[in-house]
C-alpha positions as CSV (number, residue, x, y, z in Angstrom):
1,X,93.7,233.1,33.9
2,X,96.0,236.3,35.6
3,X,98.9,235.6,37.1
4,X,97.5,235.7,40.6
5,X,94.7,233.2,39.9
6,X,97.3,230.8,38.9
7,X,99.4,231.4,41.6
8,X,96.3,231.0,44.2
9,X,95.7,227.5,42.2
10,X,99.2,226.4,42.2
11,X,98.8,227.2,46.1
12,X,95.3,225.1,46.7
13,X,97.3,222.1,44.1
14,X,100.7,222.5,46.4
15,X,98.2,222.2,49.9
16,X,96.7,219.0,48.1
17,X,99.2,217.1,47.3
18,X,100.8,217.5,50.6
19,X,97.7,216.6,52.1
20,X,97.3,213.7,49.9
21,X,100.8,212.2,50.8
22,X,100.3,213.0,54.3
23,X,97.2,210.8,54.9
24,X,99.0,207.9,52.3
25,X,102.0,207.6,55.3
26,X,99.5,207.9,57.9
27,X,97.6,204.7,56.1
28,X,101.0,203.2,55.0
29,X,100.3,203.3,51.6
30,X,101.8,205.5,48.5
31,X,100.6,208.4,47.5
32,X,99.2,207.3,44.1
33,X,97.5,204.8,45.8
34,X,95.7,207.0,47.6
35,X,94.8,209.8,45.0
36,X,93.4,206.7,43.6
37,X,91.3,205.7,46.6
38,X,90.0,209.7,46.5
39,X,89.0,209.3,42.7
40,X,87.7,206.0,43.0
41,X,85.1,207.6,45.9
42,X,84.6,210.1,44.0
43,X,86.6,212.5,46.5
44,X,88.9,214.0,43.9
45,X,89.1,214.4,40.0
46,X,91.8,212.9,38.1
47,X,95.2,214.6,37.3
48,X,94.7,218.2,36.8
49,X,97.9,218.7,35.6
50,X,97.1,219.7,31.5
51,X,95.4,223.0,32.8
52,X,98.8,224.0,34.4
53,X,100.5,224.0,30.8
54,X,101.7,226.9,29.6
């Protein structure tokens, strides 16, 4: 993956996660507990973080 790709996925990851936490204070809830609600409904994939490894 270039350079820029990753830095366009690090952007789309960055807008996620804010989003993510955003709608967990709107429900009062954490934010893990909500990325878990997404991946239970099938809304989001589990941690992506491996492919960000060097």
């Amino acid at each position: 993956m270039s350079e820029e790709e990753l830095k366009t996925e690090a952007e789309k990851v960055h807008f996620a996660v804010m989003a993510i936490g955003a709608a967990a204070d709107m429900l009062g809830i954490s934010p893990s507990e909500m990325q878990q609600r997404l991946e239970r409904a099938g809304i989001v994939k589990g941690n992506r973080e491996k492919e960000f490894q060097p």
